[in-house]
N, C-alpha and C positions, 0 to 999 in steps of 0.2 A: 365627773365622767358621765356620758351619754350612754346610754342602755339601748336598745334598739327592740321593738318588739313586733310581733304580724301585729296585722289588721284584726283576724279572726282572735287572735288572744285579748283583745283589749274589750271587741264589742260581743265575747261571751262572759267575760269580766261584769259586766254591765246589765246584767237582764233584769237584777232586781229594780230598777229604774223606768223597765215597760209598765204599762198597765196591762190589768190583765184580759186575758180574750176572751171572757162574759163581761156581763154587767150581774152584779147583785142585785137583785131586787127589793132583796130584806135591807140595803144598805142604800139610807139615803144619798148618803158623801158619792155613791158611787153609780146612781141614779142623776145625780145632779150633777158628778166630774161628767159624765156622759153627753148630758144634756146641753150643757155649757157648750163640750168641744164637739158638739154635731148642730149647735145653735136650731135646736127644738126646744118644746117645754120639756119639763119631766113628763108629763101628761103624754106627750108623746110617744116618749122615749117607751113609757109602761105598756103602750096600743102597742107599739111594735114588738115590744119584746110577747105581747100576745100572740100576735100573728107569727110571726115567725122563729120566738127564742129569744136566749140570751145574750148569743153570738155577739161582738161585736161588727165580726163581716157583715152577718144576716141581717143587722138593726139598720146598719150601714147602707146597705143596698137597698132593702124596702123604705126608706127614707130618699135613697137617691143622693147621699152622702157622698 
């Protein structure tokens, strides 16, 4: 038997699957997941989170992401 469910219940179902909306900076793994999917160095990634935070919008946008 087929179940049928919203849109909205499956993709709040789901959150723990985002990353999340800083970057750690104490956290290599999460310095470098960063750095990989905005293809900067970490070196980078560290300047930006200077200037502007941990955001990932904020690192985003001053990066030009």
């Amino acid at each position: 038997m087929l179940r049928l469910v919203t849109v909205a219940s499956v993709l709040s179902s789901n959150l723990g699957a985002r990353p999340a909306p800083v970057i750690d900076t104490t956290d290599d793994a999460s310095t470098g997941y960063w750095a990989y999917r905005l293809s900067v160095s970490p070196q980078d990634i560290a300047a930006a989170i200077d200037e502007v935070g941990p955001s990932v919008a904020a690192v985003r946008r001053h990066l030009g992401k």
